[in-house]
Every structure is written in structure tokens, then in C-alpha cells.
KEVOZA-301701 format. One record per residue: residue number from 1; x, y, z of N, C-alpha, C in turn. Coordinates in nm, 2 decimals, padded with zeros to 4 digits, always signed. Example, Ala and Ser with C-alpha at 12.3 -4.5 7.8 and 13.67 -1.06 7.14 Angstrom:
BEGIN
+-----+--------+--------+--------+--------+--------+--------+--------+--------+--------+
:  nr :   n_px :   n_py :   n_pz :  ca_px :  ca_py :  ca_pz :   c_px :   c_py :   c_pz :
+-----+--------+--------+--------+--------+--------+--------+--------+--------+--------+
:   1 : +01.32 : -00.57 : +00.78 : +01.23 : -00.45 : +00.78 : +01.32 : -00.33 : +00.78 :
:   2 : +01.28 : -00.22 : +00.71 : +01.37 : -00.11 : +00.71 : +01.29 : +00.00 : +00.79 :
+-----+--------+--------+--------+--------+--------+--------+--------+--------+--------+
***
This chain:
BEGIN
+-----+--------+--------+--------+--------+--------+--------+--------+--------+--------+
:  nr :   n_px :   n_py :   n_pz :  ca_px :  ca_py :  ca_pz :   c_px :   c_py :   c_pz :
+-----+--------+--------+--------+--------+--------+--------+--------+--------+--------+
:   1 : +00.63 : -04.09 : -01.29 : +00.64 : -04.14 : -01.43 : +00.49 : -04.19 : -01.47 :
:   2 : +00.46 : -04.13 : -01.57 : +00.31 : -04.18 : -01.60 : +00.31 : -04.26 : -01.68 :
:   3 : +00.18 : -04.36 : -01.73 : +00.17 : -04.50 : -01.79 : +00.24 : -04.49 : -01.92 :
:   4 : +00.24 : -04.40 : -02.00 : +00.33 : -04.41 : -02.17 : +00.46 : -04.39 : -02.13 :
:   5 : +00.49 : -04.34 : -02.03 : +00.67 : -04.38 : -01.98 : +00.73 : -04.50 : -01.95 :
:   6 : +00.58 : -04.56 : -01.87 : +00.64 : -04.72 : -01.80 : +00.63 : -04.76 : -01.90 :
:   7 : +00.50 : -04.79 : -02.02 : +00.53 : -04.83 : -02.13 : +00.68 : -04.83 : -02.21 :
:   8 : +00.68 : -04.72 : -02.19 : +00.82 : -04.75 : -02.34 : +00.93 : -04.79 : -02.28 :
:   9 : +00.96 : -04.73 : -02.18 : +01.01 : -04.82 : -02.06 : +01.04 : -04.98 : -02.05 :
:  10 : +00.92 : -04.99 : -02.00 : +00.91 : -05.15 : -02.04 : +00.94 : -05.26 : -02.18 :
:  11 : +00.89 : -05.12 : -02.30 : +00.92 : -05.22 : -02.44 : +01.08 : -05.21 : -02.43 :
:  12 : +01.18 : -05.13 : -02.39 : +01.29 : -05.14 : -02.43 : +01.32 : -05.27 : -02.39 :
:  13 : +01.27 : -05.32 : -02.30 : +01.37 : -05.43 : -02.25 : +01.32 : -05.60 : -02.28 :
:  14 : +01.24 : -05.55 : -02.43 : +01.17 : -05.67 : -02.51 : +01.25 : -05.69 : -02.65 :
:  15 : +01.29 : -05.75 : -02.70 : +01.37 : -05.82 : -02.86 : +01.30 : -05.89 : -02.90 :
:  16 : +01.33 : -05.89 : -03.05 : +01.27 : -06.06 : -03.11 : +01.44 : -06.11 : -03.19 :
:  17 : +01.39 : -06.27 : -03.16 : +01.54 : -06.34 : -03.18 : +01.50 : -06.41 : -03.25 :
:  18 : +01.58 : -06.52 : -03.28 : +01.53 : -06.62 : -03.40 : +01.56 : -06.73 : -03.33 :
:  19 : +01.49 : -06.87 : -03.37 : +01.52 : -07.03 : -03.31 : +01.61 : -07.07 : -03.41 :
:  20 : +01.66 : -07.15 : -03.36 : +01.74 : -07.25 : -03.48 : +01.67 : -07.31 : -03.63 :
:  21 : +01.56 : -07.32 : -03.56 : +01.44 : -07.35 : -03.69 : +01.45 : -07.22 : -03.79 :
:  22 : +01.44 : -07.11 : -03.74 : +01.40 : -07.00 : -03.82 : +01.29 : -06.91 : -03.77 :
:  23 : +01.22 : -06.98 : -03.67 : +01.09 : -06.90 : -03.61 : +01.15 : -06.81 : -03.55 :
:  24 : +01.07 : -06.66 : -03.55 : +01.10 : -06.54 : -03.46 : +01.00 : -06.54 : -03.37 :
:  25 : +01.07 : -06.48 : -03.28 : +00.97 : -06.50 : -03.12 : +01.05 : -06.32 : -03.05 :
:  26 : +00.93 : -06.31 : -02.96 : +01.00 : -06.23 : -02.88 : +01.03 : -06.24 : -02.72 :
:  27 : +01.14 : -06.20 : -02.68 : +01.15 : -06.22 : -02.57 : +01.22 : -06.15 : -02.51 :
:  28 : +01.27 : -06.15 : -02.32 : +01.30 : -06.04 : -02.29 : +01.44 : -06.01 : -02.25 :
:  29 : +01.50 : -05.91 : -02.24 : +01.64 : -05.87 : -02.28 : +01.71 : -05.97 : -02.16 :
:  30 : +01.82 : -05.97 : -02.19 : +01.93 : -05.98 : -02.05 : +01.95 : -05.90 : -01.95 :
:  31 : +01.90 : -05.80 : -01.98 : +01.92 : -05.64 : -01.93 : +01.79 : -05.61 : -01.81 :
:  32 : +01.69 : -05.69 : -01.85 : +01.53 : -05.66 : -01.81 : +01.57 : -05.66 : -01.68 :
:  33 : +01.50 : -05.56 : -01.63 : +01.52 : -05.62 : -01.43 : +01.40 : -05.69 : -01.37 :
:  34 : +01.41 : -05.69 : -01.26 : +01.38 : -05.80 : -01.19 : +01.16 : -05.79 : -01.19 :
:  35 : +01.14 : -05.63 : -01.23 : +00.98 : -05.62 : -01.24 : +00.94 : -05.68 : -01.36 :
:  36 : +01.01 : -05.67 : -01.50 : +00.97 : -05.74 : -01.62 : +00.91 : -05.88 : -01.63 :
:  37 : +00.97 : -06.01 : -01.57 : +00.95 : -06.11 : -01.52 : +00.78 : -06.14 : -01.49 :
:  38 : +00.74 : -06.04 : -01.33 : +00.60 : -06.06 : -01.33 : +00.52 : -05.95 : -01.43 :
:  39 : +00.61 : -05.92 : -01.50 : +00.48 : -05.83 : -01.66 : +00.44 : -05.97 : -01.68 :
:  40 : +00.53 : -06.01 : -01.74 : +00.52 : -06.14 : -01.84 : +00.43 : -06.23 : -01.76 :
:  41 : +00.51 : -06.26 : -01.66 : +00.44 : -06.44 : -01.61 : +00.33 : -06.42 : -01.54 :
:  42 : +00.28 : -06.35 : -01.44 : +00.20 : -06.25 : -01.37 : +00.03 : -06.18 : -01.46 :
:  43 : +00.07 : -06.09 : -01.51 : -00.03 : -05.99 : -01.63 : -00.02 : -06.07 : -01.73 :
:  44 : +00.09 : -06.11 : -01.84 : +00.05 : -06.08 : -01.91 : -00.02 : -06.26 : -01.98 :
:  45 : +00.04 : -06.33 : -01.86 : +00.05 : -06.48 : -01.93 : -00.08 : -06.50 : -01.84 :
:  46 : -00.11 : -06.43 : -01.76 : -00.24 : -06.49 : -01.65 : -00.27 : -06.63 : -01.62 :
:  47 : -00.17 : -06.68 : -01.57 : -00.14 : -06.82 : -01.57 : -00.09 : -06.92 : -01.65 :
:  48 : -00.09 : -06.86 : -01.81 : -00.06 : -06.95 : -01.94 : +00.06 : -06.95 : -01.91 :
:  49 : +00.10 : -07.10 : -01.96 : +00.24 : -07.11 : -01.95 : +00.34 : -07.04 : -02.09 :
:  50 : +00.46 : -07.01 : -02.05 : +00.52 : -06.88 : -02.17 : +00.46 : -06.98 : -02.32 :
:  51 : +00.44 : -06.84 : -02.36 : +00.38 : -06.86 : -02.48 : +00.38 : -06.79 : -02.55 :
:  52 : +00.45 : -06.78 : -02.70 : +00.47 : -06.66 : -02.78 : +00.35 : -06.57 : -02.82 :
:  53 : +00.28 : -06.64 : -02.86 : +00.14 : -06.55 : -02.90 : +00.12 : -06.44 : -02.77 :
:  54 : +00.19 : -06.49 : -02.63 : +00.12 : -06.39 : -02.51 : +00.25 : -06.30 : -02.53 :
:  55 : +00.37 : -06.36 : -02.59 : +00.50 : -06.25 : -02.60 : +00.44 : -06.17 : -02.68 :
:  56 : +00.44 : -06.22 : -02.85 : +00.36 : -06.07 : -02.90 : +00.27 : -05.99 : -02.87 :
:  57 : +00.15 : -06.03 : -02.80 : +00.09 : -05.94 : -02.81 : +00.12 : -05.87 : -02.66 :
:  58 : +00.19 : -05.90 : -02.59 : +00.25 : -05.81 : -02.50 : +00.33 : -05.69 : -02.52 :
:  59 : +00.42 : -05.74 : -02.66 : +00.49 : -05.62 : -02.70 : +00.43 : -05.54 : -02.81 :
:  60 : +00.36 : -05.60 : -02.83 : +00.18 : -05.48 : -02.93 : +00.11 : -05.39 : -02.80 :
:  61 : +00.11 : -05.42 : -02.70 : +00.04 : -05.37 : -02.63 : +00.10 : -05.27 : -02.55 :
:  62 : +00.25 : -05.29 : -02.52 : +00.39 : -05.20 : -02.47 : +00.38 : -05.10 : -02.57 :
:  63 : +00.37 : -05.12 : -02.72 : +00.38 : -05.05 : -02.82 : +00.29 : -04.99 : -02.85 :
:  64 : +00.19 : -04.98 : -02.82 : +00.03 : -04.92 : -02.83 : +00.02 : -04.82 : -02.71 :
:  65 : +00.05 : -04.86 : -02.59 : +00.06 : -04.78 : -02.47 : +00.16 : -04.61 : -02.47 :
:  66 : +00.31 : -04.71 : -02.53 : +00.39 : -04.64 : -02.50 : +00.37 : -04.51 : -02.61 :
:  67 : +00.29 : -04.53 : -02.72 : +00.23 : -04.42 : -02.76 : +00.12 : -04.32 : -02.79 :
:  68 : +00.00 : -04.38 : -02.72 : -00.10 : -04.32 : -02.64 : -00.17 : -04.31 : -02.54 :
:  69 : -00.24 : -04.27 : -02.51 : -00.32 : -04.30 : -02.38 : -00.49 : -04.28 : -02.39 :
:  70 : -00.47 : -04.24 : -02.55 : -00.67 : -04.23 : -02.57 : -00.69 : -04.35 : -02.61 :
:  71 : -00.85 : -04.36 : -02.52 : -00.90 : -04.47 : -02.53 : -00.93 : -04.50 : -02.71 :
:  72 : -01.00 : -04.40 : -02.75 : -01.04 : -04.48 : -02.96 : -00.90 : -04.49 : -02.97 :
:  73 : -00.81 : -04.43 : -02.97 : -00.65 : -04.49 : -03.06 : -00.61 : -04.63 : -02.98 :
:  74 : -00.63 : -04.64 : -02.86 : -00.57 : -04.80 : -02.85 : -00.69 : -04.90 : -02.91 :
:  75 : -00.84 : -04.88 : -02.88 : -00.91 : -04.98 : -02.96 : -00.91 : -04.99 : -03.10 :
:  76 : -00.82 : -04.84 : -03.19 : -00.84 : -04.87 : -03.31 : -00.73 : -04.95 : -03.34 :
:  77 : -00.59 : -04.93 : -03.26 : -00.48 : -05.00 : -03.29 : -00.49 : -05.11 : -03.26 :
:  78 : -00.56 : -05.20 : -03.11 : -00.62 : -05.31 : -03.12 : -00.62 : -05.36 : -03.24 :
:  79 : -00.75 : -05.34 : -03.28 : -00.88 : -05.36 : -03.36 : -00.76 : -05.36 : -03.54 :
:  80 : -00.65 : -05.29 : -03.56 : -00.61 : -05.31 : -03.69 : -00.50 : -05.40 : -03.63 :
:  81 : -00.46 : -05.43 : -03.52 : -00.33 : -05.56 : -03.53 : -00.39 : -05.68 : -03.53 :
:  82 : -00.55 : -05.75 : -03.51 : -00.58 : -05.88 : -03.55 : -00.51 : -05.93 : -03.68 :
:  83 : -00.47 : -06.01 : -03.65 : -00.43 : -06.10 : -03.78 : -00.53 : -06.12 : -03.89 :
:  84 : -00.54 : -06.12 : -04.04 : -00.61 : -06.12 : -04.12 : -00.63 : -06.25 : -04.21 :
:  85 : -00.45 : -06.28 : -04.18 : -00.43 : -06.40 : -04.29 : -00.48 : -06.53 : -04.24 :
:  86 : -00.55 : -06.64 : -04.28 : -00.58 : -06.78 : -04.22 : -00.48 : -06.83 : -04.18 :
:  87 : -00.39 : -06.81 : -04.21 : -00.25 : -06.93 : -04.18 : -00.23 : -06.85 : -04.05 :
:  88 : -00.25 : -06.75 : -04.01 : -00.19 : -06.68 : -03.90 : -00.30 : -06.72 : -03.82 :
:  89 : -00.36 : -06.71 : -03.82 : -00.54 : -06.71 : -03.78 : -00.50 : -06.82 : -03.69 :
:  90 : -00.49 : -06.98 : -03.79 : -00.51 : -07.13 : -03.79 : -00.40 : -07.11 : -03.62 :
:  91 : -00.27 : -07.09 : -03.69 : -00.16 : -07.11 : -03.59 : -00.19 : -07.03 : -03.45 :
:  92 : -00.23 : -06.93 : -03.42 : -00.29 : -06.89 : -03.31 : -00.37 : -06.97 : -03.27 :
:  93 : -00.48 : -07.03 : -03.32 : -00.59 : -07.08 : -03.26 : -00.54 : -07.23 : -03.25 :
:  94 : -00.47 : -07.29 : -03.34 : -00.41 : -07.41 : -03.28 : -00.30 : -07.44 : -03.15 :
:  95 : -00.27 : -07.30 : -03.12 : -00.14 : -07.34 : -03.02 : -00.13 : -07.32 : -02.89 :
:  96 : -00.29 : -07.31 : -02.87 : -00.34 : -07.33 : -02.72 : -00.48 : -07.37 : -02.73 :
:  97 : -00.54 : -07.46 : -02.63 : -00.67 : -07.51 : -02.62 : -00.76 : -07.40 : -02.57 :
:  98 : -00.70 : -07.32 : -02.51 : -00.77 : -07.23 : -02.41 : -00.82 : -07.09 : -02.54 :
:  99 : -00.77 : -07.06 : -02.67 : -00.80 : -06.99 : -02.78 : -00.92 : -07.05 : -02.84 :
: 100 : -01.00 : -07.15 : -02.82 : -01.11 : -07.14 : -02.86 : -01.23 : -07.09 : -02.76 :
: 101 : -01.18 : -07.10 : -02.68 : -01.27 : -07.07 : -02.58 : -01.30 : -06.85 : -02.59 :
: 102 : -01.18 : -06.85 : -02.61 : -01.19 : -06.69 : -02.65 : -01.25 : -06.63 : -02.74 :
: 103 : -01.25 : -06.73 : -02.85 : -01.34 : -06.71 : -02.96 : -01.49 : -06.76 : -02.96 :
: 104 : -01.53 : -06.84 : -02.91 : -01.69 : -06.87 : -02.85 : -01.76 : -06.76 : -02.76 :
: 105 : -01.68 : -06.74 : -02.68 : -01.70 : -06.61 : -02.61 : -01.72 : -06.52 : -02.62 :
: 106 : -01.62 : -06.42 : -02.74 : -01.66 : -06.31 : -02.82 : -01.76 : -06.32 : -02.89 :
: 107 : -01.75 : -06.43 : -02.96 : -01.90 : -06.46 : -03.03 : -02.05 : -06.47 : -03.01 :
: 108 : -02.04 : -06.52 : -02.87 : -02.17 : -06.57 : -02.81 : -02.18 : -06.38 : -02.77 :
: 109 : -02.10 : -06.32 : -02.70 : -02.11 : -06.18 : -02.63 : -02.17 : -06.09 : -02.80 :
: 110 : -02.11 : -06.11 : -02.92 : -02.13 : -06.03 : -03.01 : -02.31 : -06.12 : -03.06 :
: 111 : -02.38 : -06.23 : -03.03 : -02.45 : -06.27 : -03.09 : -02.43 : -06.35 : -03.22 :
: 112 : -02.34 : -06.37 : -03.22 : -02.27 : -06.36 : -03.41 : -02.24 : -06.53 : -03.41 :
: 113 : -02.37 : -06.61 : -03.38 : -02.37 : -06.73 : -03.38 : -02.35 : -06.78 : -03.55 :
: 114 : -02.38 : -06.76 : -03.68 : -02.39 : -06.78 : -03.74 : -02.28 : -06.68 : -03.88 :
: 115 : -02.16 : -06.65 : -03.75 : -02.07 : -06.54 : -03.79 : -01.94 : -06.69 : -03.87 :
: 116 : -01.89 : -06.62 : -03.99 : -01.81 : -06.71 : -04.03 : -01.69 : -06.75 : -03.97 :
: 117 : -01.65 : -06.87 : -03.98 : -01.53 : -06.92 : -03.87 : -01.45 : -06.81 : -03.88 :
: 118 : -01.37 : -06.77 : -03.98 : -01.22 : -06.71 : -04.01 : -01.31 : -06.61 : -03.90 :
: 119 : -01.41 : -06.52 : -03.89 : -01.41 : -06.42 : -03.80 : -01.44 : -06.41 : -03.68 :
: 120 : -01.46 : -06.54 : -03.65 : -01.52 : -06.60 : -03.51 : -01.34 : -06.62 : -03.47 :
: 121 : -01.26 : -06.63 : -03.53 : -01.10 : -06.68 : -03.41 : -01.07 : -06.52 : -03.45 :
: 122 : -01.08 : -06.43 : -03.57 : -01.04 : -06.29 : -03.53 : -01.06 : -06.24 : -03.44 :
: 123 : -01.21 : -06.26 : -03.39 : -01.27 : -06.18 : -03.27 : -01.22 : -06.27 : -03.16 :
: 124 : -01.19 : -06.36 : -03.16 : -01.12 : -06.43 : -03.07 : -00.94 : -06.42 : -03.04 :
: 125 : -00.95 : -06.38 : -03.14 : -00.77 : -06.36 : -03.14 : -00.78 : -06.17 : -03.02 :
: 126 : -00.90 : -06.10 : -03.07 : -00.89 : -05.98 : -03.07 : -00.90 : -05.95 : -02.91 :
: 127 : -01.02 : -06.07 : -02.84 : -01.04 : -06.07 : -02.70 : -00.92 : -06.09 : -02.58 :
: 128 : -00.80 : -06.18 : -02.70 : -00.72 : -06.19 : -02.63 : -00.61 : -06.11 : -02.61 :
: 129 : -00.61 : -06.05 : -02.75 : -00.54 : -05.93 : -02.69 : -00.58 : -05.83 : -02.64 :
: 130 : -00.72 : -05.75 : -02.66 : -00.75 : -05.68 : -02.50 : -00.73 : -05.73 : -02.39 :
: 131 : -00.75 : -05.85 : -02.36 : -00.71 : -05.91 : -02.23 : -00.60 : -05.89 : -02.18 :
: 132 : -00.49 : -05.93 : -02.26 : -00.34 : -05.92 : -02.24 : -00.32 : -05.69 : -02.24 :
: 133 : -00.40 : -05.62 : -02.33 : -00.35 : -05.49 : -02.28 : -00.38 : -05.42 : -02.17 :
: 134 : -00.48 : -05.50 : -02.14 : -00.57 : -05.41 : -02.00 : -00.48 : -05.50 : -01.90 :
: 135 : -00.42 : -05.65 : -01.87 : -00.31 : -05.67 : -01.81 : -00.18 : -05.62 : -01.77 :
: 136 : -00.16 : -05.53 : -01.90 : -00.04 : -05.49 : -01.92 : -00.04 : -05.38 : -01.87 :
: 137 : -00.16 : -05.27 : -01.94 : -00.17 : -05.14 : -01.81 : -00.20 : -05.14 : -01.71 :
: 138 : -00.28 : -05.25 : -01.66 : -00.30 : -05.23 : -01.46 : -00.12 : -05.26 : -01.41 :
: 139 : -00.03 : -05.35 : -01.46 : +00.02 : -05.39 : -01.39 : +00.15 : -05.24 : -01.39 :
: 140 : +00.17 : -05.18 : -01.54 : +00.21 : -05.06 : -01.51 : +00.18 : -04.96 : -01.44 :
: 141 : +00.01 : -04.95 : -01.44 : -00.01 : -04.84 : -01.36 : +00.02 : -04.91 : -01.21 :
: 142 : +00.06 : -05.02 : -01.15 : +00.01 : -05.01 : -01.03 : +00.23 : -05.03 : -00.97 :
: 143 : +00.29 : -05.01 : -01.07 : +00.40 : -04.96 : -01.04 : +00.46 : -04.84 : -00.98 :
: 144 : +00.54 : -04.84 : -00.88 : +00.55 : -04.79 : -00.81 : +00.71 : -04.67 : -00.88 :
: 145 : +00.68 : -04.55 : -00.85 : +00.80 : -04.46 : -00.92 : +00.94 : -04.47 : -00.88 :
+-----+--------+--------+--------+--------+--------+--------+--------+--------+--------+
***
């Protein structure tokens, strides 16, 4: 089974539900077996404790996988799932301490010291989701058939 099979594979056994509040989140089926577990907590969370922002962009990146395997189509699909809106922006970068640090980082690496905030946490939103897809495909590829 090659990597766009374990992908799609793996997204089936992902949902989004709703809280009692109203927030949707995603998470993983009842059904999931027992490898899904270290996707999540293992790859995709790399130590973060569960955290939705690492749910979605885990299942953007199952979903990106499971339908290509060229390198420009996953950095363009990357590159168009950053969030655009501020309010989306704010709530990512508020709901872990460790999110600004992603965004200093891309920034200092792009030079882009004098780069506007809103774009300084996109490119920071964006480091973290490379992070989480290139997590996501070693840990598929290093699955066993």
C-alpha cells in the first residue's frame, strides 16, 4: 500500500462533531484502530497535548496526502489552507504559547523582520502545518503493510 492509500485510509477514521457549546472539532472515529492513536499523539501532536488546531491540521494533511503525492500540489495546498481571516488567525495563535514561537521563526528564517503581524502568525500558522504534514507522512510511510 503506498503513502496516498495509508492517507485516505487513515482520513476515514477522522470526523468532526460538535461540543455542547457549539464548537466543531475533529476527532477520531470509534472505529479507529489501535495505529491511529500514535498518528495523533506521537506525529502529529509531537508532544503537544490534544489540541484541535493539531486535529485539523492533521486532517488537512490526511486530505492533502490522500490526494497527491507531488511535491508543488501539497505546498500549493499547504500554502492556500492558511487561515486569512484575523479572528481565525488571533484564535490559533492564542491557544497555545508554543504558536508564537512558530511565527518568530518563520519570520526570522524569511528575514521579514519588519513583515506585518497578521503575516508574521500566517507564516506561522503555515510552519505549523508543514510540521504536522511532514509528521504525518513519515509516520505513514514508515507503516508497515
Amino acid at each position: 500500500m503506498g503513502l496516498t492509500e495509508r492517507a485516505t485510509l487513515a482520513r476515514t477514521f477522522f470526523e468532526q462533531d460538535k461540543r455542547t457549546d457549539g464548537t466543531e472539532y475533529w476527532r477520531a472515529t470509534n472505529a479507529a484502530p489501535d495505529w491511529v492513536s500514535p498518528l495523533l499523539c506521537r506525529a502529529a501532536h509531537d508532544g503537544m497535548l490534544p489540541d484541535d488546531w493539531r486535529y485539523r491540521f492533521t486532517v488537512d494533511a490526511l486530505d492533502i496526502l490522500s490526494e497527491t503525492d507531488n511535491e508543488d500540489e501539497i505546498t500549493e495546498r499547504l500554502d492556500n489552507d492558511v487561515d486569512v481571516y484575523y479572528g481565525a488567525l488571533a484564535l490559533w495563535l492564542a491557544s497555545h504559547s508554543e504558536r508564537f514561537g512558530y511565527c518568530d521563526e518563520a519570520a526570522e528564517e524569511l528575514g521579514a523582520d519588519k513583515m506585518p503581524i497578521s503575516q508574521r502568525i500566517q507564516i506561522g500558522q503555515l510552519a505549523e502545518r508543514r510540521e504536522v504534514l511532514n509528521a504525518v507522512r513519515a509516520f505513514l510511510a514508515e507503516m508497515d503493510d
